[in-house]
N, C-alpha and C positions, 0 to 999 in steps of 0.2 A: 616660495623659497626666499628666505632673506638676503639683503645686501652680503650681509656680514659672510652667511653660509657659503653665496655663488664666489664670492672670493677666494675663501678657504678652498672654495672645489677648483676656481681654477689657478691655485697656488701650487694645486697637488698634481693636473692636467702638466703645468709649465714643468713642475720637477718627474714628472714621468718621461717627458717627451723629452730632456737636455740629459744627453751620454754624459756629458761632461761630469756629473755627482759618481758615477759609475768607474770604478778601478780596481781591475781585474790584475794589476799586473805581477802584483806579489803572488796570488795562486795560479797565477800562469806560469811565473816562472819559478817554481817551487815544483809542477808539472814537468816544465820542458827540460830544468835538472837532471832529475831523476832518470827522463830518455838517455839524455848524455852520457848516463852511467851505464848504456847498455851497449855505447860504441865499444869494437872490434869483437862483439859476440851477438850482433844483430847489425844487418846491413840500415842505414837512414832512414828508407821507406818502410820498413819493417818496424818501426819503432809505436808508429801508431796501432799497430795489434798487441802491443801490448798494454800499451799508455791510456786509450780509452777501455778497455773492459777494466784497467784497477780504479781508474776514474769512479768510471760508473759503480764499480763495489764498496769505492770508498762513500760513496756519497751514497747511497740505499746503509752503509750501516752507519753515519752518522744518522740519518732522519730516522732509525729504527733503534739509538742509542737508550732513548730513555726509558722505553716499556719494553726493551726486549728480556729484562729478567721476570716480568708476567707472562710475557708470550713461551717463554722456557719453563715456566713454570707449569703451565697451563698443559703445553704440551705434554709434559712429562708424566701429567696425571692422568691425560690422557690420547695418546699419539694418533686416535683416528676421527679426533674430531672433526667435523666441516670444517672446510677453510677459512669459511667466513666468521668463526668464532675465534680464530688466531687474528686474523686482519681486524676486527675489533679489540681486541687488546691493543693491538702494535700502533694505531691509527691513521694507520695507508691500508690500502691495498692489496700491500704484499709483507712479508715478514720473514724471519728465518728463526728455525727451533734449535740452530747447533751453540751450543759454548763456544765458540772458537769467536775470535777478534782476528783484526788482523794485529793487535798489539799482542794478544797472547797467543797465536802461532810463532812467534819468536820465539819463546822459553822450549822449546821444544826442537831446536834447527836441523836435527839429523832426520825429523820426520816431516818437516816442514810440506812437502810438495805435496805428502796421504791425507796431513791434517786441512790443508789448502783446500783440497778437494772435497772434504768432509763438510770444510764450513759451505761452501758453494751447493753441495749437495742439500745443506738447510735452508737456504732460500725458498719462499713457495714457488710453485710451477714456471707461474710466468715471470720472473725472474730467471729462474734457470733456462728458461727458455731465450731469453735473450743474451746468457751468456754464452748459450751452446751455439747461438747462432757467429757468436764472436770469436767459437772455437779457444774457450778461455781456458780450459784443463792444459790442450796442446802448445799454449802461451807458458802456463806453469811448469809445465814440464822443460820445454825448451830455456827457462830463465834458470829452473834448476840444474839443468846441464850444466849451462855455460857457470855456474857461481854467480848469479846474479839476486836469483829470486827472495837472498835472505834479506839482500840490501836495499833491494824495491818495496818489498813488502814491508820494510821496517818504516823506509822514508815516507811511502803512503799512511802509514797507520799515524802521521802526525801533522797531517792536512787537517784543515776544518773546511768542512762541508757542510755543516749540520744548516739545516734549512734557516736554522733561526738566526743565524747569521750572514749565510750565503743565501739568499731568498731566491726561489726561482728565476726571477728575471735575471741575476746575474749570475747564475751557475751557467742561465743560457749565453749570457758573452765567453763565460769560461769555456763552454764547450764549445762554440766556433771558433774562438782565436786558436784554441791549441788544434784544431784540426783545420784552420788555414795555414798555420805552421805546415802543417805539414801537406798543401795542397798546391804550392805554387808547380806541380808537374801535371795537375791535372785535365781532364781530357778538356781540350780545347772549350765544347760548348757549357762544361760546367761553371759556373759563376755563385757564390755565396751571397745571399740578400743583405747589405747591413740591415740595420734593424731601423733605421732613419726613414729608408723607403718602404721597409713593412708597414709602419705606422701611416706613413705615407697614404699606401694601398688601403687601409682601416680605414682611416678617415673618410678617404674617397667612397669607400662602401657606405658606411655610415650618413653620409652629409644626404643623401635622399628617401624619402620612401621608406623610413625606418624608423619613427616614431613609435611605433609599439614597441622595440628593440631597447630604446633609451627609458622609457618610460613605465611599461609594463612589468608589473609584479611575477616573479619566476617563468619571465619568455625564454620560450623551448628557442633554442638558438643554435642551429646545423652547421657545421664550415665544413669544407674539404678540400686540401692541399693534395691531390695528385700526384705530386713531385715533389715530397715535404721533403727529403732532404733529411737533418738532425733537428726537424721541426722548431725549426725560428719561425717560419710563417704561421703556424695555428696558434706557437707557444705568446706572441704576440697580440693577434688575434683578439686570444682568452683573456691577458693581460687588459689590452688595451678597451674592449669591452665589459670587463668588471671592474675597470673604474670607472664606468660610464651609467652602469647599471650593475651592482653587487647583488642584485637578486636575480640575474640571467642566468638561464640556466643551459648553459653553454655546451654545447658535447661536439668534440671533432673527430677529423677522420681522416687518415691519409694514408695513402700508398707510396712505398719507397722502393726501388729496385735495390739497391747496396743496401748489402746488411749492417753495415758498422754502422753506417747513419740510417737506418734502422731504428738499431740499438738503440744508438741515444735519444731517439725521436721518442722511443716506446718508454725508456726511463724517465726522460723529463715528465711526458705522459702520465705513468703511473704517483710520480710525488703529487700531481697533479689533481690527482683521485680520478683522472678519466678512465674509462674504457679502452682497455689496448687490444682487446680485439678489434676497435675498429681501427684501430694502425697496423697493416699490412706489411709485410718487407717481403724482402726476394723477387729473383727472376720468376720463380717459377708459380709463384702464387701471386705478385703483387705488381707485374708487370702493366702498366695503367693502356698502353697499346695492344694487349693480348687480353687483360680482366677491366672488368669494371666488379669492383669487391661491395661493391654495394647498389647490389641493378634496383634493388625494392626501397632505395632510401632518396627521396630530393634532398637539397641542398639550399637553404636558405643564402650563404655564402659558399663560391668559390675562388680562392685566391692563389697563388704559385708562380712557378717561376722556372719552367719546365725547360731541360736544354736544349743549347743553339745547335742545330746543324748536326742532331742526331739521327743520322738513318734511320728509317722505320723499314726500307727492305731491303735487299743487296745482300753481299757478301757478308757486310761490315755489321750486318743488322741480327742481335738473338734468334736461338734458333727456334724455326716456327713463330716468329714475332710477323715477317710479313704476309704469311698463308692468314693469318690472325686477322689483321689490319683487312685484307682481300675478302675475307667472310663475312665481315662487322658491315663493310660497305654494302656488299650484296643485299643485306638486309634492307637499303636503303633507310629512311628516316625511321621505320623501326628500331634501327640498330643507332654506333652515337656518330657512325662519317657517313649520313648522307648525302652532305652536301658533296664529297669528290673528298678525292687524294691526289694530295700533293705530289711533289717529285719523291722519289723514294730515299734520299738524300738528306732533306730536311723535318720533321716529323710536328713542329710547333703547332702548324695548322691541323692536326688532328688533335692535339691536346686542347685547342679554343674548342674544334667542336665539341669532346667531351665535356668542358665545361659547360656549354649550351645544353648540352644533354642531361645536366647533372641538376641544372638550377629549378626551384621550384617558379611556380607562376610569379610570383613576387622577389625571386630569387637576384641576387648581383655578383659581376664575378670581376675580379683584377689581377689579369694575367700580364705579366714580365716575357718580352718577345725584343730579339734583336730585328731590324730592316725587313729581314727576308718575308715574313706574313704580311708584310704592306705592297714592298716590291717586288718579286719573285714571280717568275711565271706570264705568258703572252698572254692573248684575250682567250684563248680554246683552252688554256691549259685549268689542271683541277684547282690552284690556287684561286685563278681567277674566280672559276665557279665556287669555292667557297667564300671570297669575298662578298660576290654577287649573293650568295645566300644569306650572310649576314644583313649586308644593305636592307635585300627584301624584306626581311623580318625583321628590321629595324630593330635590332639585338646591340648595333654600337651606339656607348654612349658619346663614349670620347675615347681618343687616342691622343695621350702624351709623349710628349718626346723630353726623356730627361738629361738632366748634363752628360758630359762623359766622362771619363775618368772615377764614374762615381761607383763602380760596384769591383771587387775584387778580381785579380785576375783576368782584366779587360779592361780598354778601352777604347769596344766600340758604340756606335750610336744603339741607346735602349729606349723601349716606348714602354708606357704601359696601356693597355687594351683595356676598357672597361664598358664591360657587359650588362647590357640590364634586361629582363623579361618582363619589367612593367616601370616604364620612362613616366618621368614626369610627362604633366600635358604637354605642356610649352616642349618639349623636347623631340618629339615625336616628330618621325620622317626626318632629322637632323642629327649631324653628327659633329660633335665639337672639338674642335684640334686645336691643343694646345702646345707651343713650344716653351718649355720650360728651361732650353739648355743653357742658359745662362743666369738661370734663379739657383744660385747658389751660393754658397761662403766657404771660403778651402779652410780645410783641414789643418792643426798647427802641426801633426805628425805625420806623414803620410804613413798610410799601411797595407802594403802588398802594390795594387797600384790602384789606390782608394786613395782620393786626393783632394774629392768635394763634399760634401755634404747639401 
């Protein structure tokens, strides 16, 4: 590689990794408007059921804007073609064969809500599949009640989404700023990754043992985020690995409990060109404490950021989540907790074993844990024994401890955990701690109660 080249490369590294080039705030607040217009006919919290599924609709028919009159054509000539010869036209994924826009279900306002539905209904499958999980007809319906739906649907139809100007990476700041908006009531142990410490987490996967990864012509390249969330962590990941290597051939995987972030995880997903089957949502299929959604697949990467202080049994814990938890153990290391369980209070320390369970021989994982996985629990108690279990199997590489005040919605002390299942030499029987809490530079705005960087 030449001087000139390694420059260039890392000109492009320095402007990937600086938020600063990055400003979201004109299509955020073009978004959070539009909410506003839905007060005294939707209570606050309510606003986000409606505000991310048109999101997500506006942004699938801008990137479907320019070949959708081939894919309508095509259909028309012939309506049972395979799917994959409409997703060839369109050149995603996914596609839709209806006429309707959201600009031209306007002309039409007294039928608005039947024609609404129609166009929704031309989306291919998995698309409609994540709008229904958004319960997006029952959103339409209820904006049409109130006299809303003609004036949301007008202001959305003059957003620009289209990829070619909103690029993935920043449609991903678009979609967590506007669903942090509306998160500051969230359950205690949920917390939003900024994307400072995703890259963060990358790196650190990266910096060993990975040399075929940077280097290798079309490497099969696995990750799985667990507790993806609206998928900042894999959406990252992908990112931050294809400018490191444009011929990886990247595929990820996550399970999300909440469907809205889900959704989004599964739409960024799909612009994406990935596999959204392997993005999982829901309790009752994608519960990562009840399923493991993928028993037959190792994981070259596991990263996440799974939450604090969420019960795994008791009252307070999903139903049949801890009968779940109690089977998986039984199985002992067959299954992914045999190292022991926790207090039934905290669930962090089953989501590390999973990850242990998930990685392949070669495999690394960086998982986001408050205190409790380090300090929790006397010497007899199940934390301790999975502590002791990692030690033994010299699974930690290092534990970080990073500033405070640095992730949203909290500011308590945060470590990150980092797993390896083949340590360098020198590393081996050792485990390296670093405290990091004071390597930082604040923030010129603070946002939510994000105040380091």
């Amino acid at each position: 590689m030449s001087d000139n080249t390694r420059v260039f490369l890392e000109n492009i590294n320095e402007y990937y990794t600086d938020e600063n080039h990055i400003d979201v705030t004109k299509e955020v607040s073009l978004v959070l408007s539009i909410a506003n217009s839905l007060r005294g006919s939707f209570e606050a919290e309510k606003y986000k059921d409606v505000i991310i599924p048109m999101v997500i609709i506006r942004r699938f028919e801008c990137a479907l804007d320019e070949t959708k009159d081939k894919v309508i054509k095509l259909y028309e000539q012939n309506p049972s073609k395979p799917a994959q010869f409409y997703e060839k036209e369109s050149g995603y994924p996914f596609y839709n064969t209806s006429r309707f826009t959201l600009k031209n279900l306007l002309d039409d306002s007294d039928n608005i809500e039947t024609n609404f539905n129609n166009y929704i209904d031309g989306f291919s499958e998995n698309v409609k599949e994540i709008l229904n999980n958004l319960d997006t007809k029952n959103q339409i319906k209820k904006m049409n009640k109130a006299n809303r739906l003609y004036s949301v649907v007008k202001k959305f139809s003059e957003i620009d989404f289209n990829p070619k100007t909103v690029d993935n990476h920043k449609m991903g700041y678009i979609f967590e700023d506007i669903i942090r908006r509306y998160s500051e009531n969230v359950d205690a142990g949920d917390h939003y990754t900024p994307r400072e410490v995703i890259r963060l987490m990358v790196e650190i996967l990266l910096a060993e043992n990975c040399d075929d990864i940077l280097t290798g012509d079309s490497k099969v390249v696995t990750i799985l985020d667990a507790a993806c969330g609206s998928g900042g962590m894999l959406s990252t990941a992908h990112d931050y690995i294809k400018l490191k290597n444009g011929s990886a051939d990247i595929r990820l995987f996550g399970q999300e409990i909440l469907e809205s972030s889900h959704a989004i995880c599964a739409a960024d997903m799909l612009i994406k060109g990935q596999d959204i089957r392997n993005i999982k949502g829901g309790e009752k299929q994608a519960n990562t404490l009840k399923y493991d959604c993928f028993k037959s697949q190792k994981m070259r990467f596991v990263i996440m950021n799974p939450p604090f202080g969420t019960p795994w049994g008791g009252k307070d814990a999903p139903e049949g989540q801890e009968k779940a938890v109690k089977d998986e153990y039984k199985k002992g290391f067959d299954g992914r907790f045999g190292a022991g369980l926790p207090a039934t209070t905290d669930a962090q320390l089953l989501f590390i074993q999973h990850a242990v369970n998930k990685l392949s021989s070669d495999g690394r994982a960086a998982i986001i844990t408050n205190g409790s996985p380090l300090f929790s629990g006397g010497t007899t108690s199940g934390e301790s024994q999975i502590r002791r279990w990692l030690l033994d199997n010299d699974y930690v590489e290092a534990i970080i401890a990073l500033p405070n005040q640095l992730f949203y919605n909290t500011d308590i002390g945060i470590y990150i955990f980092v797993i390896s299942k083949n340590k360098r030499t020198d590393r081996r029987g050792k485990v390296q701690l670093i405290n990091a809490v004071d390597m930082y530079k604040p923030l010129r705005k603070s946002l939510v109660k994000k105040e380091e960087k």
